[in-house]
VOBA-1610 file (N, C-alpha, C; in pm, whole numbers, padded with zeros to 5 digits, always signed):
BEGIN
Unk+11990-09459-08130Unk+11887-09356-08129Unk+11906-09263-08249Unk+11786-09258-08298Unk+11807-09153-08452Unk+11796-09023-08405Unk+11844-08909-08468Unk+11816-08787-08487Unk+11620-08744-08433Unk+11570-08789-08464Unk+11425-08811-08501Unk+11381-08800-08363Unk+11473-08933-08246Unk+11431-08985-08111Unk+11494-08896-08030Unk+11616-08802-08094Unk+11655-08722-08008Unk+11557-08637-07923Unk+11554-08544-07765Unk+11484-08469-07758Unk+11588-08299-07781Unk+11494-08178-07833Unk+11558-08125-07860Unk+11647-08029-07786Unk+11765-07999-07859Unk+11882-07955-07772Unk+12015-08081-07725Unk+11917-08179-07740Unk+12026-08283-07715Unk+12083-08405-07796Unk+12195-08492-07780Unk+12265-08538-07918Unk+12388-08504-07898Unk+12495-08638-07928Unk+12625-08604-07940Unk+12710-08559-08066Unk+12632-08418-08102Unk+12664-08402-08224Unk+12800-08314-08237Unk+12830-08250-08088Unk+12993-08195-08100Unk+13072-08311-08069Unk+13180-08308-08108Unk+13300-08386-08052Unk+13323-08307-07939Unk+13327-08274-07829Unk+13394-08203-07725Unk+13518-08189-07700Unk+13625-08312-07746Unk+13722-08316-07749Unk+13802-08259-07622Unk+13791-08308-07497Unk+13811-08235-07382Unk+13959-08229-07365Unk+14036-08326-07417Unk+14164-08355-07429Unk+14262-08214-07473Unk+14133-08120-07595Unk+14240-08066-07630Unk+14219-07897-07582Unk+14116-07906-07445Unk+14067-07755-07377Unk+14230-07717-07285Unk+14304-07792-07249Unk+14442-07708-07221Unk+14574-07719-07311Unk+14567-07753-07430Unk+14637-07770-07520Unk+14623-07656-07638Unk+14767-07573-07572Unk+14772-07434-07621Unk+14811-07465-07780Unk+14910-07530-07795Unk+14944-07525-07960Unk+14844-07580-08045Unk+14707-07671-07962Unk+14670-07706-08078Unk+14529-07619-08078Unk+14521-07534-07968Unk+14414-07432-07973Unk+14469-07320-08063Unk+14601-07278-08059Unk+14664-07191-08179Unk+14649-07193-08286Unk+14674-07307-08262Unk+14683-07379-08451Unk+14496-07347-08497Unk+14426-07419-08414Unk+14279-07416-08474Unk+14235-07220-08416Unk+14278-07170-08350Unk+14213-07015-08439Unk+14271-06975-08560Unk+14408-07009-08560Unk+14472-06969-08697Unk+14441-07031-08848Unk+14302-07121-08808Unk+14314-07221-08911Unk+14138-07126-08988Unk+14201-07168-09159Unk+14047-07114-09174Unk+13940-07196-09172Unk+13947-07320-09141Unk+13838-07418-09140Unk+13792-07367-08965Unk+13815-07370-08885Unk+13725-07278-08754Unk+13640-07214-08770Unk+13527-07205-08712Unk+13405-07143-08709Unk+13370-07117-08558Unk+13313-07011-08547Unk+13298-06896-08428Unk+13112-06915-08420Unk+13079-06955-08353Unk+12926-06938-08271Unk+12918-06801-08215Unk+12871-06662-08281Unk+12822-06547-08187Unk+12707-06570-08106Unk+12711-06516-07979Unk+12588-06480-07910Unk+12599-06355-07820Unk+12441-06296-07830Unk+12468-06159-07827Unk+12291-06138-07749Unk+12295-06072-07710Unk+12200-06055-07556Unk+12092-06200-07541Unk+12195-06335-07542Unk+12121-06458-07488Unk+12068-06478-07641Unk+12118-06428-07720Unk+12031-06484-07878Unk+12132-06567-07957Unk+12116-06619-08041Unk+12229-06670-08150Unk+12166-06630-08328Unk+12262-06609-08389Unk+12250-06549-08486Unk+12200-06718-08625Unk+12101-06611-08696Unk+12080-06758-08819Unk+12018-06672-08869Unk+11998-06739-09007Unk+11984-06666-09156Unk+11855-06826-09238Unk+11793-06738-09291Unk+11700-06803-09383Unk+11598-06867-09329Unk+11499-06927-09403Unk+11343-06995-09350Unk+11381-07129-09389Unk+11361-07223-09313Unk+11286-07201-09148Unk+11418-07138-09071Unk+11536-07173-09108Unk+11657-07126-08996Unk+11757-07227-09011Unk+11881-07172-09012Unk+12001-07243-08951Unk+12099-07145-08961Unk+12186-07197-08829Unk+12288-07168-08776Unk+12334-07086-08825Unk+12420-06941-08841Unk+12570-06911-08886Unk+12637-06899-08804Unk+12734-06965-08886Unk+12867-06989-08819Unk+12974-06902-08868Unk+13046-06862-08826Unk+13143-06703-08863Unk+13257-06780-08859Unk+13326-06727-09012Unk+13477-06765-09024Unk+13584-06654-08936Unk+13662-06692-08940Unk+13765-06559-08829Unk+13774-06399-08904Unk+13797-06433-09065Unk+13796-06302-09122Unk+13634-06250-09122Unk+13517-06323-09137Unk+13389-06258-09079Unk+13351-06196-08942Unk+13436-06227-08863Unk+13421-06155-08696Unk+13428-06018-08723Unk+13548-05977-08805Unk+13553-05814-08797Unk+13608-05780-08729Unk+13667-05818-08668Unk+13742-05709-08524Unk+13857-05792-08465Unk+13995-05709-08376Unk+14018-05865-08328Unk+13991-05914-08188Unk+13990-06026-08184Unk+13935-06109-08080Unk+14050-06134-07949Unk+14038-06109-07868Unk+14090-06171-07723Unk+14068-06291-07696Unk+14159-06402-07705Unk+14165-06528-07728Unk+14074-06560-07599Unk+14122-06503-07467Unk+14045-06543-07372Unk+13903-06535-07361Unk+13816-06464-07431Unk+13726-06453-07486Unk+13631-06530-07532Unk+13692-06631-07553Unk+13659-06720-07687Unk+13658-06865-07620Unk+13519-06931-07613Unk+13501-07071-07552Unk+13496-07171-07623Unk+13611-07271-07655Unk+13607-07402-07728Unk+13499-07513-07684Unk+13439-07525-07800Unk+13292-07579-07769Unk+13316-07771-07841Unk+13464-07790-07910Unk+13467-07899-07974Unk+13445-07883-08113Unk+13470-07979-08184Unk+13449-08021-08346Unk+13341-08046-08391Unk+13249-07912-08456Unk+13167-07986-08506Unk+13154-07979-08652Unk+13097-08083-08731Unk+13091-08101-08851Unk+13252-08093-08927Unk+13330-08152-08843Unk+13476-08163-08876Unk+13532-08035-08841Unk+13506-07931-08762Unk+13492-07817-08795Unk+13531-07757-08606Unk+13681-07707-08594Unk+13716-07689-08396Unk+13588-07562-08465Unk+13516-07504-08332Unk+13396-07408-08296Unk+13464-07369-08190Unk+13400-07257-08175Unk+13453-07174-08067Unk+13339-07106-08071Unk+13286-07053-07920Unk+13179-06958-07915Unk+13232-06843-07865Unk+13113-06711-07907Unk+13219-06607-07832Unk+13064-06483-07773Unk+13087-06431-07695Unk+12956-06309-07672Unk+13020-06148-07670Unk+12909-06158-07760Unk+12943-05977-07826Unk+12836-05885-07755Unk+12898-05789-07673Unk+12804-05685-07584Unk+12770-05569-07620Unk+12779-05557-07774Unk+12729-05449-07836Unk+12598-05380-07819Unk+12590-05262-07857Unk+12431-05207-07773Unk+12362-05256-07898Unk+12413-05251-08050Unk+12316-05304-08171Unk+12399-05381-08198Unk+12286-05532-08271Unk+12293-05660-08297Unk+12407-05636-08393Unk+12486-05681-08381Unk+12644-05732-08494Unk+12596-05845-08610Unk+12608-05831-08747Unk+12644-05893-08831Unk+12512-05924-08866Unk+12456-05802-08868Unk+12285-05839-08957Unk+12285-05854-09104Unk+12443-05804-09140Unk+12412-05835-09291Unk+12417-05997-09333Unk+12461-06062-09208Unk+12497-06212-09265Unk+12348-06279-09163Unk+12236-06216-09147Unk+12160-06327-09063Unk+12079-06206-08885Unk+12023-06263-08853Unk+11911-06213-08721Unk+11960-06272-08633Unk+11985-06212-08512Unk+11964-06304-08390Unk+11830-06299-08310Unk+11806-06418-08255Unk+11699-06486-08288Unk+11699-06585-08107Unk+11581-06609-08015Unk+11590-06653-07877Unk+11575-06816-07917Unk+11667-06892-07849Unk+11739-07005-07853Unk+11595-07065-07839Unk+11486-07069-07753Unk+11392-07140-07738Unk+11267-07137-07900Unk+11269-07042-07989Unk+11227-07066-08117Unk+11324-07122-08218Unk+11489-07100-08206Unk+11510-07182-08262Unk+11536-07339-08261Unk+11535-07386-08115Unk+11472-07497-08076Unk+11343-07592-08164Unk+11274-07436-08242Unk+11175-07582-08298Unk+11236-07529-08457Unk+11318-07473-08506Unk+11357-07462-08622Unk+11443-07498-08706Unk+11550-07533-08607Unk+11657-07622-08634Unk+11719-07721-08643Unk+11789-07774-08734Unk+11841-07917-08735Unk+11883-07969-08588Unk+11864-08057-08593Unk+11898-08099-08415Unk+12053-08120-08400Unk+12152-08092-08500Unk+12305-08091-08466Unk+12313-07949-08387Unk+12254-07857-08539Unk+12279-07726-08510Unk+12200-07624-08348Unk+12085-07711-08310Unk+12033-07645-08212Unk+12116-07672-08062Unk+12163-07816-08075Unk+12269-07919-07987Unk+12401-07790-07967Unk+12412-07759-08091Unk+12537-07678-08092Unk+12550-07535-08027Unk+12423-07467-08065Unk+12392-07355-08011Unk+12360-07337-07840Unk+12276-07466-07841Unk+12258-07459-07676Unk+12362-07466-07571Unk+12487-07535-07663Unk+12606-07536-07620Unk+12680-07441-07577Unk+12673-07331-07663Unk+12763-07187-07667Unk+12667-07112-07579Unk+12568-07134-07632Unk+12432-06998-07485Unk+12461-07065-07356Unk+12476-07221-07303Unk+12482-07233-07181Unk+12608-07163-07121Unk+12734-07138-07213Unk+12827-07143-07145Unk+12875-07003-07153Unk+12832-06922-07230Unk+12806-06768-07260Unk+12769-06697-07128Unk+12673-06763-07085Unk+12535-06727-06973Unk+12687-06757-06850Unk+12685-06894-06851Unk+12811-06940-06691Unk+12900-06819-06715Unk+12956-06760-06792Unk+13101-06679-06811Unk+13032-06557-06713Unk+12910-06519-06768Unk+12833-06348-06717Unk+12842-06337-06598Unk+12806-06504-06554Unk+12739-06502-06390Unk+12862-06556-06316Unk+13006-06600-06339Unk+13117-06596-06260Unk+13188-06519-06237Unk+13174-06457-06275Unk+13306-06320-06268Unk+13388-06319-06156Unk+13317-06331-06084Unk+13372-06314-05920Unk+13412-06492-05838Unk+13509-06494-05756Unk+13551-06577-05720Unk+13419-06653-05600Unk+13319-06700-05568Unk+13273-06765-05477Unk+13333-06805-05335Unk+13443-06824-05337Unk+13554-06834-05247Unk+13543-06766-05171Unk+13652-06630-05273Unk+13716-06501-05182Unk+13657-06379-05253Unk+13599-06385-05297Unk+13518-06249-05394Unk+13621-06207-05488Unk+13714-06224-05492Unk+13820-06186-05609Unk+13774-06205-05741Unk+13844-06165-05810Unk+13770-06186-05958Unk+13837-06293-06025Unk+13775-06363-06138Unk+13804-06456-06172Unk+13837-06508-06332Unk+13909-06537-06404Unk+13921-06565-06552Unk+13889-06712-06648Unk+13867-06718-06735Unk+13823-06824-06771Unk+13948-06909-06805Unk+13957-07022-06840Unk+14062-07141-06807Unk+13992-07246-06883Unk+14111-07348-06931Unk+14042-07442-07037Unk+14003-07432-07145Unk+14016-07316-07215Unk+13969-07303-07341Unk+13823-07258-07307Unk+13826-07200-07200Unk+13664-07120-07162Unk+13597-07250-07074Unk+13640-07303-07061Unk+13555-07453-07010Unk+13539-07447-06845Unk+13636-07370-06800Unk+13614-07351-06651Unk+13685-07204-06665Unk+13666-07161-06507Unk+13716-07021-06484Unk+13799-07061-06385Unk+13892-06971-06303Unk+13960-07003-06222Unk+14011-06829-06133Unk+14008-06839-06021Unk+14034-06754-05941Unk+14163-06693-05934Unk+14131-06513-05979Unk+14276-06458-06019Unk+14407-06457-05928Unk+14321-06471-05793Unk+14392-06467-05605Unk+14501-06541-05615Unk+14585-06504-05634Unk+14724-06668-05591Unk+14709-06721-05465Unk+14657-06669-05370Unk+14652-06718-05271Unk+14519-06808-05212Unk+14420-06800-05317Unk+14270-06855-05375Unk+14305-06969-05459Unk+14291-06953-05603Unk+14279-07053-05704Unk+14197-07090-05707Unk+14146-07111-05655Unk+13982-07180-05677Unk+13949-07222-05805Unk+13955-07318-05869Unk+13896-07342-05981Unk+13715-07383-05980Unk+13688-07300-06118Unk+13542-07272-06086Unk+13491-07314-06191Unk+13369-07464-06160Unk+13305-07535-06301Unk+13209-07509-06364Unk+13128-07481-06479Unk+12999-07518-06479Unk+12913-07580-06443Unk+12791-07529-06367Unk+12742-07612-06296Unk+12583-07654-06381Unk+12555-07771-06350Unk+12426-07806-06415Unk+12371-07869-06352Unk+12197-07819-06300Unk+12098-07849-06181Unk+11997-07967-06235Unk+12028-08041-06194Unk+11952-08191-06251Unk+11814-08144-06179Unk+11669-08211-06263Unk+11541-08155-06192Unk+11486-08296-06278Unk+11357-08348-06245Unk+11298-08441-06308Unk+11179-08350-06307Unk+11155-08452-06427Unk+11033-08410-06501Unk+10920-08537-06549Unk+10787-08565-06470Unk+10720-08683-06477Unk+10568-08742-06508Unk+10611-08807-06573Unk+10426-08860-06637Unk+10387-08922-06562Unk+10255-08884-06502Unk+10240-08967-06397Unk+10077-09042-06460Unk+10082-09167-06470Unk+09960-09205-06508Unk+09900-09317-06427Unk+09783-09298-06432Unk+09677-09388-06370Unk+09552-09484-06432Unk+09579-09596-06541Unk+09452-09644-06628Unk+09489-09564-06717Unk+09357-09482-06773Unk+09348-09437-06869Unk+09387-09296-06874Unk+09400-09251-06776Unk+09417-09110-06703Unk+09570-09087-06703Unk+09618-08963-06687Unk+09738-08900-06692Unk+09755-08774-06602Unk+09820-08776-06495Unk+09832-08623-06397Unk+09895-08496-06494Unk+09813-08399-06476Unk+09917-08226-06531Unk+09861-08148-06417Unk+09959-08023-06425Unk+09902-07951-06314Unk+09995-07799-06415Unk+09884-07693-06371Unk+09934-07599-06437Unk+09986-07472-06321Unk+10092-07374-06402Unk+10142-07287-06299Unk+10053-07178-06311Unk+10055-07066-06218Unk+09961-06981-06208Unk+10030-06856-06341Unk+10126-06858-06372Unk+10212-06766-06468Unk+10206-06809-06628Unk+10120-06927-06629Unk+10136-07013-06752Unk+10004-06900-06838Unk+10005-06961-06982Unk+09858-06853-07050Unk+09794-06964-07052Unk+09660-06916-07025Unk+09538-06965-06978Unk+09522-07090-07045Unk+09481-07224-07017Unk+09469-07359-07038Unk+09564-07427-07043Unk+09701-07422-06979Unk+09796-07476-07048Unk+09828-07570-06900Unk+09847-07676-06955Unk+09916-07780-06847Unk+10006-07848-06922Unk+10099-07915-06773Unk+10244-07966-06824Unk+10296-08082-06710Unk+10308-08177-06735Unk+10394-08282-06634Unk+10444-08232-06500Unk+10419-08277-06433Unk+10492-08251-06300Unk+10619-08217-06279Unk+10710-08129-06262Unk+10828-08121-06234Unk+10886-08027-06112Unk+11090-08060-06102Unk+11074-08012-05966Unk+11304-08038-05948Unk+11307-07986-05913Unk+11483-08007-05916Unk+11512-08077-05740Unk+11615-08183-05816Unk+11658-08277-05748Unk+11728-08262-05569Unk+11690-08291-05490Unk+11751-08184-05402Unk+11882-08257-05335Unk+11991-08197-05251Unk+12120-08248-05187Unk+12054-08404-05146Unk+12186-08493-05158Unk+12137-08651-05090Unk+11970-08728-05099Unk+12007-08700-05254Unk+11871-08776-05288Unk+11882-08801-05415Unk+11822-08954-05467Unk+11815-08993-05547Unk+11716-08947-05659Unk+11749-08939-05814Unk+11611-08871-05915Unk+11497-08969-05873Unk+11523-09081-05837Unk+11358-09147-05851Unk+11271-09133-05691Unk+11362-09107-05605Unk+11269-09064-05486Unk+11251-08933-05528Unk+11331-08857-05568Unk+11320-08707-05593Unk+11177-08696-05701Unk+11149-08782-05801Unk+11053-08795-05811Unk+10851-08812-05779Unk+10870-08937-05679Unk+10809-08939-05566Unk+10781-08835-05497Unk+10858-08728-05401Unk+10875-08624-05357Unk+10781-08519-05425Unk+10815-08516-05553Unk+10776-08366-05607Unk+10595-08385-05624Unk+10567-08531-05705Unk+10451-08564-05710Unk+10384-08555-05600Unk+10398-08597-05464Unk+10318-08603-05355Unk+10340-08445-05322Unk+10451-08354-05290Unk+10426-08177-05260Unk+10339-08114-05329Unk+10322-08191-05455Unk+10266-08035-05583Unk+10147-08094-05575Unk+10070-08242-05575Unk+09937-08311-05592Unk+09907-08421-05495Unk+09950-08418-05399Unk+09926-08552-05280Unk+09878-08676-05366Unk+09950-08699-05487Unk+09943-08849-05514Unk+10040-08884-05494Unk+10060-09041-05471Unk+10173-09113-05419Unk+10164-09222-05570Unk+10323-09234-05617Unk+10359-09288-05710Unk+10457-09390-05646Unk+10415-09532-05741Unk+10522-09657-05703Unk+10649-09622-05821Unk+10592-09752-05867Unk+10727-09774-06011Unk+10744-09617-06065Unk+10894-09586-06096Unk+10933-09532-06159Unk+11034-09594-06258Unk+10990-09505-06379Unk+11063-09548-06496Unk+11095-09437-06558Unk+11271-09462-06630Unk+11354-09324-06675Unk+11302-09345-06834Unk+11261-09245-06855Unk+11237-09220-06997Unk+11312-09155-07115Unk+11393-09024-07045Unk+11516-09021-07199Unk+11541-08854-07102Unk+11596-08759-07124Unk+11715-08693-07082Unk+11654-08506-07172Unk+11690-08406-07102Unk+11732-08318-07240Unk+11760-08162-07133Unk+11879-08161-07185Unk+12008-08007-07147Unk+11890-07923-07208Unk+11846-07828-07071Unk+11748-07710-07088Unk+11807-07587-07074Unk+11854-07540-07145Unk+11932-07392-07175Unk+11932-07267-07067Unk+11809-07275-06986Unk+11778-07160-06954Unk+11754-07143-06823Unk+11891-07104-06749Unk+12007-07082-06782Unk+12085-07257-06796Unk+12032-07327-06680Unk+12164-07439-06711Unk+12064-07579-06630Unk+11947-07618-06650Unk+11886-07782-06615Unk+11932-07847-06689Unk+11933-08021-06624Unk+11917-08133-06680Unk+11796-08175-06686Unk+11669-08161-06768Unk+11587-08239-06724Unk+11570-08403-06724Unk+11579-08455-06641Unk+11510-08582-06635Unk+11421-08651-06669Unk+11375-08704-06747Unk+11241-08738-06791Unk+11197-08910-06744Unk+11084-08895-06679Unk+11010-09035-06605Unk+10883-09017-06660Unk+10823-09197-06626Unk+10716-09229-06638Unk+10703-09301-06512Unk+10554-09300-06432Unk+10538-09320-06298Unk+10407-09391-06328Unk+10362-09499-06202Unk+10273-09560-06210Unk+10214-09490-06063Unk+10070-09424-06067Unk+10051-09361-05958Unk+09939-09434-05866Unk+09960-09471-05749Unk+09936-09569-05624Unk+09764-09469-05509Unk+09753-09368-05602Unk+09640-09308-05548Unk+09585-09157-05630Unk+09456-09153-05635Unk+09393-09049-05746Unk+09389-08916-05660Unk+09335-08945-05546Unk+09275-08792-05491Unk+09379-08645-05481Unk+09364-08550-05511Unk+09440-08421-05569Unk+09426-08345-05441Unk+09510-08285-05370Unk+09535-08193-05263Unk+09693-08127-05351Unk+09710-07932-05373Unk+09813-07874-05381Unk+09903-07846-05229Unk+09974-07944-05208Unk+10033-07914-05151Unk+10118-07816-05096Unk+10185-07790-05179Unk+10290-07664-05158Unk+10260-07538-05222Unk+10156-07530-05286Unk+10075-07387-05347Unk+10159-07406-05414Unk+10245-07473-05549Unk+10305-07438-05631Unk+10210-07407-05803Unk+10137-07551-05789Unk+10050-07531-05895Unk+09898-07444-05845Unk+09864-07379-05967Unk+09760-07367-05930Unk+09596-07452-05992Unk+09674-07559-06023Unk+09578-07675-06028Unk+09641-07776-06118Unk+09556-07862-06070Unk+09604-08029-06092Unk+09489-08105-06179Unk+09484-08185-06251Unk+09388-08238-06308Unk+09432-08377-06372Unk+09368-08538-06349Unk+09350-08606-06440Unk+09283-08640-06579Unk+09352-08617-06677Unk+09280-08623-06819Unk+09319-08767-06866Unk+09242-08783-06934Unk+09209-08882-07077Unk+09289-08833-07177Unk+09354-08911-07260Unk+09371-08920-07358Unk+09278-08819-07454Unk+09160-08943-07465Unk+09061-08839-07554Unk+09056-08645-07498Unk+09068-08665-07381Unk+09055-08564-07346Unk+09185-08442-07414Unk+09289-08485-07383Unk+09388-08402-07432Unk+09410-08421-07617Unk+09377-08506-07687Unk+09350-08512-07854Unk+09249-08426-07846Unk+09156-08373-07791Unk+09063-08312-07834Unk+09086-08122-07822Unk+09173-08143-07788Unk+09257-07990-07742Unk+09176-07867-07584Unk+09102-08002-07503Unk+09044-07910-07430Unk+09190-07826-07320Unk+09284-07880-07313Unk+09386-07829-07250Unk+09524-07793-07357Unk+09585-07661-07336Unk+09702-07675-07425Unk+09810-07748-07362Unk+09901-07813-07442Unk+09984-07881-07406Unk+10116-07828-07395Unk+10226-07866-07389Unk+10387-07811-07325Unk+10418-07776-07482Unk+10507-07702-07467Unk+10575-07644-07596Unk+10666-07795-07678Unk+10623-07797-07798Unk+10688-07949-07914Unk+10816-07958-07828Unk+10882-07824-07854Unk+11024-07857-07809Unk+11067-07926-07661Unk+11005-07917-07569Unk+11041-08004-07453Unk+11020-08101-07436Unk+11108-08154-07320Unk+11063-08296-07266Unk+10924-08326-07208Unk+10849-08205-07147Unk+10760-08229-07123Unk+10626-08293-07219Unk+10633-08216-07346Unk+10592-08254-07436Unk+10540-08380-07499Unk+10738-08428-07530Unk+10740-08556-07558Unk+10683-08663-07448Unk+10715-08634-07339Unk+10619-08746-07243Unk+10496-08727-07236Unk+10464-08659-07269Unk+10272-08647-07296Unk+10214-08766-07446Unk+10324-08722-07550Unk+10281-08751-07647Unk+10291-08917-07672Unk+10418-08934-07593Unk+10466-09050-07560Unk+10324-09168-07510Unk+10281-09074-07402Unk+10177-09173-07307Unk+10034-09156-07382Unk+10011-09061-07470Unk+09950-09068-07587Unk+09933-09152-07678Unk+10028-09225-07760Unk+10085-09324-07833Unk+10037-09446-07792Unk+10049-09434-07616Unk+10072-09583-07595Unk+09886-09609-07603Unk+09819-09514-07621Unk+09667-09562-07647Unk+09657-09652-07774Unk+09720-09654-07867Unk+09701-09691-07956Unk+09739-09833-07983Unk+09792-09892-07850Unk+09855-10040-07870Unk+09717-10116-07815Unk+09619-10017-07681Unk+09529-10095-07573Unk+09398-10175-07668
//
């Protein structure tokens, strides 16, 4: 898969190197090293410099200040290069002379797809640090562990070790002939529809979980399901799933009042821009454009 087929945010463009998240000497060695580079993020933004955009990445003597190792989340090698992310809670933005910070979902369509891969990396795990603090367990408080990669419960008598968690949800094209299901939310700006979607629930499989969401949100019933490609949604922490569905009946009932409407379009219909479509950057997107495409083989 090229760069190109990636969807964005996703790509194995860090080394993760998980081997070396409890390996103190060689986490020493790489802050002390000047080839390391530091990912800031600072109220959910990440910092970049120039048109259209990319990344900065902060050497240790560019931080400015010193750093509390614990602080500091090993994110892997990228571009030959150990990264470490870190979040700065300053009331004004830090290090405007080197670059803007800037919301992860515009630079999503601005960035090289290593560098956006990379960033979504450090914001997902920025965001997990805010929202653990506290032990789930025993309410005790809790510190990060692994080179930031997990937290773990301060209680000796707790421990609890505490993971990042990531909520798998599918996301699905559902087509019929020439026709294609969207259904729009009532919070969306006016014309905009987007693929069916819906998070996976306890003891259930993504492709019934599929099934499921289509028949709650539009009482159509879908057979074949087919997995279409994957993409880590930042905000705060989905997997989306991405399917293509062959759907086994037309008629539209909202089931669960989630959407506030459902509609089969045409092709022609959506080239012609009578509906707006999902933002470039998502999966939703790409499966539109995808089932778009395939007009062009019939």
């Amino acid at each position: 898969m090229t760069d190109k087929d990636q969807n964005v945010f996703a790509g194995a463009f860090v080394d993760r190197s998980g081997e070396r998240r409890k390996d103190a000497e060689w986490l020493g060695d790489a802050l002390d090293s000047d080839d390391t580079r530091f990912v800031p993020v600072w109220q959910k933004q990440c910092l970049v410099a120039g048109e259209p955009g990319s990344a900065v990445l902060l050497e240790r003597t560019q931080l400015g200040r010193d750093v509390d190792e614990r602080d500091l989340i090993f994110l892997g090698v990228f571009r030959d290069h150990p990264a470490f992310a870190i979040a700065f809670d300053d009331e004004e933005a830090p290090f405007t002379d080197l670059g803007e910070f800037r919301q992860l979902r515009y630079l999503g369509t601005v960035l090289p797809p290593d560098e956006a891969n990379l960033l979504a990396h450090a914001h997902a795990l920025v965001l997990w640090h805010a929202s653990q603090v506290y032990c789930p367990r025993c309410g005790s408080g809790s510190r990060p562990d692994a080179a930031g990669n997990s937290r773990i419960c301060i209680n000796e008598d707790c421990g609890k070790q505490i993971f990042p968690r990531v909520d798998p949800a599918i996301i699905v094209l559902v087509a019929h002939g020439d026709r294609c299901l969207l259904g729009r939310q009532p919070a969306w700006p006016e014309g905009r529809y987007s693929t069916i979607a819906g998070f996976v629930e306890p003891g259930e499989s993504v492709e019934d979980a599929v099934r499921r969401e289509v028949y709650e949100e539009t009482n159509v019933r879908v057979s074949k399901v087919s997995y279409h490609s994957s993409q880590p949604w930042p905000f705060p922490s989905s997997l989306m799933l991405g399917f293509v569905a062959e759907a086994t009946t037309t008629d539209i009932e909202l089931n669960d009042g989630e959407l506030e409407d459902a509609r089969w379009f045409t092709r022609d219909e959506l080239l012609s821009g009578s509906c707006k479509l999902p933002f470039r950057i998502s999966i939703a997107r790409r499966l539109v454009d995808h089932w778009i495409s395939l007009g062009d083989n019939d």
